[in-house]
C-alpha positions as CSV (number, residue, x, y, z in Angstrom):
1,X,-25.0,32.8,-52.2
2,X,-22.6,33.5,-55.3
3,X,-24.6,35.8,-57.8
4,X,-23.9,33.0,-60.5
5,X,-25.7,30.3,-58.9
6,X,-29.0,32.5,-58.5
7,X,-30.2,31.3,-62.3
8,X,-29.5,27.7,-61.2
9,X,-31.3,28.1,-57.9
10,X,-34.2,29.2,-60.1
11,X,-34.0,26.2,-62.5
12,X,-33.7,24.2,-59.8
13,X,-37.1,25.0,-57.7
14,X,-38.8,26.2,-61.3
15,X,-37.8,22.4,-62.8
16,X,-38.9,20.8,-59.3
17,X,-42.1,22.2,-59.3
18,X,-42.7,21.1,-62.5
19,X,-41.9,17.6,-61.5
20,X,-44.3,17.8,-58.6
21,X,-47.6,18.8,-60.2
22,X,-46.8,16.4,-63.3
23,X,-46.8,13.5,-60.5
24,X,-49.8,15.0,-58.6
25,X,-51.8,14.5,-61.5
26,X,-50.8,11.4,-62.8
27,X,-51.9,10.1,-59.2
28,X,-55.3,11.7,-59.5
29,X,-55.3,10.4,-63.5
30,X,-54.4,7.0,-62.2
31,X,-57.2,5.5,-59.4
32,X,-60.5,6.2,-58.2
33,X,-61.7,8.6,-55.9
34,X,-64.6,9.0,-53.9
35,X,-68.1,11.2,-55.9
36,X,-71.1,12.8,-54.7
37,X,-74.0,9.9,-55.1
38,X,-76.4,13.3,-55.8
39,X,-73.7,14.5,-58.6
40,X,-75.7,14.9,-61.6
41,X,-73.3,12.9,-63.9
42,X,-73.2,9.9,-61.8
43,X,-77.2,10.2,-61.5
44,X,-77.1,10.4,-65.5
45,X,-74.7,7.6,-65.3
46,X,-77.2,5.5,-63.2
47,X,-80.2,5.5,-65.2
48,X,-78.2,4.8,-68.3
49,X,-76.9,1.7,-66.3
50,X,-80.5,0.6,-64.8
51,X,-81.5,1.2,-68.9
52,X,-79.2,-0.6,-70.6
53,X,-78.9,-3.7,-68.1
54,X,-82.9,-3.8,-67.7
55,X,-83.0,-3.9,-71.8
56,X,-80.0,-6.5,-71.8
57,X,-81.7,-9.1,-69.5
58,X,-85.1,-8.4,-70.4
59,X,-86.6,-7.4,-67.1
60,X,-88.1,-4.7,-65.8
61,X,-85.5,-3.0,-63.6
62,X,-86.4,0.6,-61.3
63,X,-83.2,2.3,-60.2
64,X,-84.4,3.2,-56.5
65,X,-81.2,4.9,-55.3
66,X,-77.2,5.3,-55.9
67,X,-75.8,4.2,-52.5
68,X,-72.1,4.5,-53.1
69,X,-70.0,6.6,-55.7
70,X,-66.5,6.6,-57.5
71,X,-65.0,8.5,-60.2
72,X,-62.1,7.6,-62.4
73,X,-60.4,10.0,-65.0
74,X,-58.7,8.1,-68.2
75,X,-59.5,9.5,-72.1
76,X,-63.2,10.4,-70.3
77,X,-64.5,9.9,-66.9
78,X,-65.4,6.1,-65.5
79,X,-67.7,5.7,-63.0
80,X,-67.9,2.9,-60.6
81,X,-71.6,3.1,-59.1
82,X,-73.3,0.7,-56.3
83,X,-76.9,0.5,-57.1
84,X,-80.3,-0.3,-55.2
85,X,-82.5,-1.7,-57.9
86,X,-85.8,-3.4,-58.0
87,X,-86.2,-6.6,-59.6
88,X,-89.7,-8.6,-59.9
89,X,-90.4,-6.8,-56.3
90,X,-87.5,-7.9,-54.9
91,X,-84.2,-5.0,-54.2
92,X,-80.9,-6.0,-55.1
93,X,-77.6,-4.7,-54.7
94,X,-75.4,-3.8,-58.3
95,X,-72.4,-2.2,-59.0
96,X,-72.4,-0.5,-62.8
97,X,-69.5,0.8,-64.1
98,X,-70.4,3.3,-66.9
99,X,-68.1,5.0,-68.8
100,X,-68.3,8.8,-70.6
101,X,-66.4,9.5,-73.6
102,X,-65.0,12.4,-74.3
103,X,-67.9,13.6,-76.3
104,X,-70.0,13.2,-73.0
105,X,-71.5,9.8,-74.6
106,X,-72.5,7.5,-71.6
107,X,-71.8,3.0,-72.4
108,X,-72.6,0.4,-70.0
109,X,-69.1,-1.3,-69.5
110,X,-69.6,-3.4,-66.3
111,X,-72.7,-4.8,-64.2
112,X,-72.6,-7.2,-61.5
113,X,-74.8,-8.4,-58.8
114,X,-73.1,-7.7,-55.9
115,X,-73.0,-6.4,-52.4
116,X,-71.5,-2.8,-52.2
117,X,-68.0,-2.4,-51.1
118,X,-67.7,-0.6,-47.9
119,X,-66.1,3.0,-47.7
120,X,-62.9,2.9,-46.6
């Protein structure tokens, strides 16, 4: 190798390892990925959910366990949580998605009835 293209080389492998840690982070910026069901945020997250939806639809609703965990980063964290609640002495099956602000501020932004997605 010519002593004049050793700076290029350099800007070369310096420029393309910029290039691959900007696009391994926007793929872990973009989706969700699997979380801890005993991580204390999503736990947080939980009982805000079980909360707000029991206050929402007036009825008394016990969060009895997370079974299934995601987390999404964006301008804050989203979390996409399957649920086992109790309903009027029945359990159901719910996935919440609760979203935390930037200011750690937990909101309600999804509930649905629902059978939990299987881990794939």
């Amino acid at each position: 190798m010519h002593i004049r293209q050793l700076p290029y080389t350099f800007l070369f492998v310096f420029f393309l390892s910029i290039w691959s840690d900007a696009a391994l982070q926007a793929q872990q910026l973009g989706g969700y990925s699997e979380a801890s069901v005993e991580n204390q945020d999503i736990v947080k997250a939980a009982k805000i959910a079980v909360a707000v939806e029991s206050k929402k639809s007036r009825k008394r609703l016990t969060l009895l366990s997370v079974l299934h965990a995601q987390s999404q980063v964006v301008a804050g964290v989203n979390y996409k949580i399957c649920l086992r609640v109790k309903v009027r002495g029945r359990t159901k099956t719910s996935e919440a998605i609760v979203y935390r602000n930037l200011q750690q501020a937990y909101s309600l932004t999804s509930w649905e009835w629902k059978a939990c997605p299987s881990k794939s």
